[in-house]
N, C-alpha and C positions, 0 to 999 in steps of 0.2 A: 342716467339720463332720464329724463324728463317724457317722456315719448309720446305721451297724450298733449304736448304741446306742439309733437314736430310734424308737420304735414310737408319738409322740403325731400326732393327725391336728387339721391347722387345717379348724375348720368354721368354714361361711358365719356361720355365732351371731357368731364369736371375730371373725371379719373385721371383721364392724358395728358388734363393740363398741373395737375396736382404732381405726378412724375416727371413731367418735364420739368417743371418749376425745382424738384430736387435737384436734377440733372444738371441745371445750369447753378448750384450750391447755394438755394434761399435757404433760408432758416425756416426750423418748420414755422418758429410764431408769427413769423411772418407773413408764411402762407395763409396759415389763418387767419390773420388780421384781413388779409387781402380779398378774402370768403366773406369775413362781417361787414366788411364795409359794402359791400354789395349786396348785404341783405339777406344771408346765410345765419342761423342759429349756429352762436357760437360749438355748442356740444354736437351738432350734426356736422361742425366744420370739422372739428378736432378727430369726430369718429369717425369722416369720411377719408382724413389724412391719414389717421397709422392706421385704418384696414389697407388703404391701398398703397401705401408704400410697405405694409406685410409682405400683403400680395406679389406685390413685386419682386421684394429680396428674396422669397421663397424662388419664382420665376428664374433668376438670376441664381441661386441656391440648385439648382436642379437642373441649370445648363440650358435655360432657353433664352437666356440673354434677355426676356420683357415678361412687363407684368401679362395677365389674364386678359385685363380692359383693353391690352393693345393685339390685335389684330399679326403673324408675325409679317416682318420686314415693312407695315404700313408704317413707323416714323420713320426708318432709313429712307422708303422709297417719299416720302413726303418733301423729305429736306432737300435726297439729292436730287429730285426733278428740275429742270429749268424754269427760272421765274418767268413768269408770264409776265406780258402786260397788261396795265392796270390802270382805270381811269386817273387823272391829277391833274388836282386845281392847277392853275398858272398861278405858283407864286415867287417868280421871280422878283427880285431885288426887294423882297420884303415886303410884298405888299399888303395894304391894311384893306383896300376895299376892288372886288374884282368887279366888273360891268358884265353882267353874264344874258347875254340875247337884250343889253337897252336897262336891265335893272342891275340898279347897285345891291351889292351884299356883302358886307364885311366881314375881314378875317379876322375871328377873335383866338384864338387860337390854334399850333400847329406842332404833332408830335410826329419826329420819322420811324420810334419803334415803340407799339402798333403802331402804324401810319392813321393817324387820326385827326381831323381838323374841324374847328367848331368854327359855324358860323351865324354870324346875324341876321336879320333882316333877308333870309331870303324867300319869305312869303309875305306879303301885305295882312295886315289884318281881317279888310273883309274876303279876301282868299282863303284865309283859313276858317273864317265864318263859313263861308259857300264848301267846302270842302266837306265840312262837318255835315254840313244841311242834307248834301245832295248825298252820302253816307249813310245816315241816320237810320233811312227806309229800311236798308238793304244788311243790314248788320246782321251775323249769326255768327254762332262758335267759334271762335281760332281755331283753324287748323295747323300740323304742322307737317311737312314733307315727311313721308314715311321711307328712308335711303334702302329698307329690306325691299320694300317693294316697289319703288316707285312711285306710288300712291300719297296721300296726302292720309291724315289719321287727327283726332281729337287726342289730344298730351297732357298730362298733369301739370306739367311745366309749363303747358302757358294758358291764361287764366285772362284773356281776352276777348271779345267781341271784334272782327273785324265784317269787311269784305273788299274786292277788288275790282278796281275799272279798268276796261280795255283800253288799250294803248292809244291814245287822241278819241278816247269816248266822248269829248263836250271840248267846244274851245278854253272852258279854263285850263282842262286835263291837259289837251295839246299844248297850250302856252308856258305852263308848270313843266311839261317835260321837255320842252324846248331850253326851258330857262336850264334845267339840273344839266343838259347836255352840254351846254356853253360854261358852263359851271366846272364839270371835273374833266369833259375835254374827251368827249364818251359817244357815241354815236345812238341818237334816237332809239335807231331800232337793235339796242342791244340793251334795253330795259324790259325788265319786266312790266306784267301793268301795274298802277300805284294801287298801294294796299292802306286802307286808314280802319285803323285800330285805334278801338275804345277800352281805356283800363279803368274799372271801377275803383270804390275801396278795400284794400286786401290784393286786386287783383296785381300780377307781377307775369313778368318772363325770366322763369331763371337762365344762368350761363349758357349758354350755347357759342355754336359756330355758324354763321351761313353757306361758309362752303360745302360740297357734300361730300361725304366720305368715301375717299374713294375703294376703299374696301369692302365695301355696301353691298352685295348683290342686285338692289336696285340699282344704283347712282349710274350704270350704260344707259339705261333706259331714262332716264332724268337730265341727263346730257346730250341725249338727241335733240332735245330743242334748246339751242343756243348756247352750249357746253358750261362750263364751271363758271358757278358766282364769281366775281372778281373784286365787287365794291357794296358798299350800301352806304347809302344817305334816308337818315331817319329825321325827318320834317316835324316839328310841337305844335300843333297845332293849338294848343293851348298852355295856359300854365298853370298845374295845380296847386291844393293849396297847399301841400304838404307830402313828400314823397313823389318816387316818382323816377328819382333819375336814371339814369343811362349810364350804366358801370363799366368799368374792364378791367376785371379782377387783376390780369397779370400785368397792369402796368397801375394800380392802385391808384386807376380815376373814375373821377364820377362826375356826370354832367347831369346840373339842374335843368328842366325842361322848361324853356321861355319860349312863349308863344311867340312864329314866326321865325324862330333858329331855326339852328339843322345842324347834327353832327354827322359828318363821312369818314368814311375810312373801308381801307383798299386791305386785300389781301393776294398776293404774289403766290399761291402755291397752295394749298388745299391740305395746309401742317398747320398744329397748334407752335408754332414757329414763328409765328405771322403773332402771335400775342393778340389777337384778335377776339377772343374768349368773350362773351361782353350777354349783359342782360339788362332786362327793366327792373329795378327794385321795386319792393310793393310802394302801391298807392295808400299813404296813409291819411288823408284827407282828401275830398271831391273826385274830380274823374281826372286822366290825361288822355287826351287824345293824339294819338300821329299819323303821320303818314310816310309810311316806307315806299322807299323806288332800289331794287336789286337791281346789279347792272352785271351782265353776262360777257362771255369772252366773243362770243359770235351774235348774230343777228339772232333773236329768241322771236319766233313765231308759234 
């Protein structure tokens, strides 16, 4: 391997979704494929797959029934928990365009496993201009949830600029979350605030999960306000020139970022089960910008 080329890091996420993916009998090349297409070095893909299905057989070899990277009984207790409820467009009898608070937004697409649905037109252009603007100030380092402690932490993994607005900070902000709540059917005040994220060139979010782990030592204390992620809808604020998209590895898609879409997608249960695994591929020309809105199981204050 190459190694003065690889700068991607195998997280614990990628480990559990690379054993499940065995579990349910993919082919390894396939799982690989399903690594590059989202933006994984082919030889980090490969050496990330048989150390951890090693890992695992060894695991399984020595009678504890799971690899290292799993946690014990955290995928038994993941699967058999009770789905929760989860925000969902109305799209009965087919529908191509929903009126969500007075605006149209089409359905361009709709997957039930991951549950995932891309849609158009559901920000105007100069919204996403103003969005950008009133951002721009306040932009510093991505952070990302730290589940050991509760806390929030700077990650290798993601290689963004963000910041975040309070929930109805400015009447756009209010109008925008009005509009997402009429949208996936989801109550205001179980959003987080809107977070918009600026991705350079090179920069990237590898695979993750939004839910949090519930094996965490942190994730009690992260669940006091407004208990487990349930949903995300991630807003394009723009559209680069090149790079950029919105992956998810275990169902081998990828969504181009068009200024003014938005892809969401819901998660029932807090398992890589849910096929939810998903990242930003690097930016290989200009910037992307978005804007993420998490939507919670309770009221998040």
């Amino acid at each position: 391997m190459n190694t003065s080329a690889i700068t991607q890091v195998v997280t614990e996420e990628l480990r559990q979704w690379i054993v499940a993916q065995a579990q349910a009998g993919c082919m390894p090349e396939d799982v690989v494929k399903a690594m590059v297409a989202s933006g994984w070095h082919e030889d980090v893909a490969v050496e990330a797959l048989e150390q951890t299905l090693r890992e695992h057989l060894q695991a399984l070899q020595a009678g504890t029934g799971v690899s290292p990277p799993l946690r014990p009984g955290q995928a038994e207790a993941g699967v058999a928990q009770a789905a929760a409820a989860v925000p969902e467009p109305d799209l009965q009898e087919g529908a191509t365009v929903i009126l969500a608070d007075g605006h149209p937004v089409q359905v361009l697409m709709s997957l039930r496993l991951p549950r995932v649905v891309l849609f158009g037109g559901l920000l105007t252009g100069d919204e996403c201009d103003a969005l950008i603007a009133l951002a721009r100030p306040r932009l510093a380092r991505s952070e990302t949830v730290d589940t050991s402690t509760g806390g929030t932490e700077v990650n290798t993994s993601r290689t963004s600029d963000g910041m975040f607005f309070g929930r109805g900070e400015t009447p756009l902000i209010d109008r925008i979350e009005r509009r997402i709540a009429a949208l996936v059917n989801w109550p205001v005040e179980s959003g987080e605030g809107l977070q918009i994220l600026r991705y350079r060139p090179g920069a990237q979010y590898e695979p993750h999960h939004d839910y949090f782990d519930p094996a965490k030592p942190g994730t009690p204390r992260i669940l006091e306000r407004g208990g487990q992620r349930v949903g995300t809808l991630v807003m394009y604020l723009n559209t680069p020139a090149r790079g950029g998209d919105t992956v998810f590895p275990s169902a081998g898609l990828g969504i181009g970022p068009v200024r003014g879409g938005a892809v969401f997608f819901s998660y029932d249960r807090p398992h890589a089960s849910t096929l939810t695994l998903h990242g930003g591929a690097p930016v290989l020309s200009g910037e992307k910008w978005v804007a993420t809105k998490w939507l919670r199981e309770q009221s998040f204050d």
